[in-house]
C-alpha positions in Angstrom: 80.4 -171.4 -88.1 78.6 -168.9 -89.9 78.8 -166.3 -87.3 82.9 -167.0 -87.9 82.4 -166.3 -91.6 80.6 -162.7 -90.6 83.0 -161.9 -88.5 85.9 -162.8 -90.8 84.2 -160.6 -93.3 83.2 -157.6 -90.9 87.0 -157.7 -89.9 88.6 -157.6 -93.6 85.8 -154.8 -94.2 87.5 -152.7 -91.9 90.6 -153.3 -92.3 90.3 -152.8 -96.0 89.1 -149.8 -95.1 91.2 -148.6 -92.9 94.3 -149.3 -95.4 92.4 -147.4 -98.2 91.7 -143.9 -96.0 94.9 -143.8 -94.1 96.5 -142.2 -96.5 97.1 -138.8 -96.1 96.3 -138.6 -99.9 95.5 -140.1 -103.3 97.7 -139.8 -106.6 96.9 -141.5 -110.0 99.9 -141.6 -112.0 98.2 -141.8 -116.3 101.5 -143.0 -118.3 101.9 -144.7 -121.9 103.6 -147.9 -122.3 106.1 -145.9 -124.2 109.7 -145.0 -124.0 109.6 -141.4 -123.5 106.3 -141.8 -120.9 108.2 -144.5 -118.9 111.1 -142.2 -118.6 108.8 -139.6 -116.8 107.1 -142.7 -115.1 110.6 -144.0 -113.6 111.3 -140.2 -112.5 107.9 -139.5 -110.9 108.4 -142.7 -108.8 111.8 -141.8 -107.5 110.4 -138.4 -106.7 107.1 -140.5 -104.5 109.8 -143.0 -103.1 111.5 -139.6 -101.7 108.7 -138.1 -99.8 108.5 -139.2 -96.0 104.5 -139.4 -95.8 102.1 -141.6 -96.3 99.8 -141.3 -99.7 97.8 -144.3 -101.9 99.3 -143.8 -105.3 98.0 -146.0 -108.6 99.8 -146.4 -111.5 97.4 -146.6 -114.6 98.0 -147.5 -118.2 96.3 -144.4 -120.2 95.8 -147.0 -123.7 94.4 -149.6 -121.3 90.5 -149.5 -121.9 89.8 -150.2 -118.1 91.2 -147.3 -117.4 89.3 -145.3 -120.1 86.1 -144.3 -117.8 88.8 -142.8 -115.1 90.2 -140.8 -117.9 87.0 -139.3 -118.6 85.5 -139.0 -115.3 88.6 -136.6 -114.0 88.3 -134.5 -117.4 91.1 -135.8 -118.9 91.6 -134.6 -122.5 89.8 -137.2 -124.4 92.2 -136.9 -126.9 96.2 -137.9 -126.9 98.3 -137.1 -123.7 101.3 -139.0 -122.9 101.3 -138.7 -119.2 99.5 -136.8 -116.3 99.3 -137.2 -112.6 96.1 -136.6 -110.8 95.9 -135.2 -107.4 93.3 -135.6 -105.0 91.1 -135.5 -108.0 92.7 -132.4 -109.7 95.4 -132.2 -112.1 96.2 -128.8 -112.2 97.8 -126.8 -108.6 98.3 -122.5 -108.3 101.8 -122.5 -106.9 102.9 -118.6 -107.1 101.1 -116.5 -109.7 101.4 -119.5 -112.1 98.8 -122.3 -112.9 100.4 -125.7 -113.6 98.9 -128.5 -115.6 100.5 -131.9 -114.5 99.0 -133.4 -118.0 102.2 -133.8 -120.9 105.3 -134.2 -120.1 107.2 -132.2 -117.4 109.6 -129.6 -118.2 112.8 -131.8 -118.0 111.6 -133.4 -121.4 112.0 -130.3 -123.1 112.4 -130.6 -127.1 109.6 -133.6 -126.8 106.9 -132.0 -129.4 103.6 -131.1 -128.6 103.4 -132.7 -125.6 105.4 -130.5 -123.6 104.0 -129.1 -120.3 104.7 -126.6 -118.3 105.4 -128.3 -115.0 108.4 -129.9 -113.0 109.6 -132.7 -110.0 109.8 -129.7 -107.8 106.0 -128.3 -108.6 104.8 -131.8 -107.8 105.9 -132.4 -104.9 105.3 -128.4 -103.5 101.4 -129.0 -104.8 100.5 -131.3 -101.7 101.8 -131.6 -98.8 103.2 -135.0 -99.0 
């Protein structure tokens, strides 16, 4: 019976970590429980839901204090942002001559405040090859 248990285990192991690395990538997706950060949220998943590949992507609360460590560890500001999407570990991509920063809001959400950013839909999907 044990050696059933064991073998159970061994067998979810694997599998578990077979579904974890078989994507071709890793996004984390930072949003507010806010109206204007869900509005990039809904847009950002229409743009994933788009792509023909294969990627794990999380969807984290930034004001939830689980996800607070996360924040920091990936440099994050540690003050106010509104939204950012992490790639692979980096949140910034060269795409041309330019250096985007996918933390603020993208550039559709123009007028927003301080929290504008200079980024777009079409410079986050062109940063990885999804």
């Amino acid at each position: 019976m044990a050696c059933i248990r064991i073998t159970a285990f061994a067998i979810m192991f694997v599998f578990s970590f077979l579904c974890i690395y078989s994507a071709d990538g890793s996004i984390m997706v930072f949003y507010k429980n806010r109206k204007p950060s869900l509005a990039v949220l809904d847009e950002v998943k229409k743009a994933f839901e788009s792509t023909d590949k294969d990627f794990e992507i999380e969807y984290l609360d930034i004001e939830d204090a689980k996800n607070l460590p996360v924040i920091a560890d990936l440099g994050l500001p540690s003050g106010h942002f509104p939204f950012a999407v992490v790639i692979d570990g980096k949140y910034t991509a060269k795409i041309g001559d330019d250096i985007l920063s996918f933390v603020h809001f993208p550039l559709f959400m123009k007028g927003i405040g301080r929290h504008e950013g200079n980024w777009s839909m079409d410079h986050l999907l062109t940063s990885h090859t999804f």
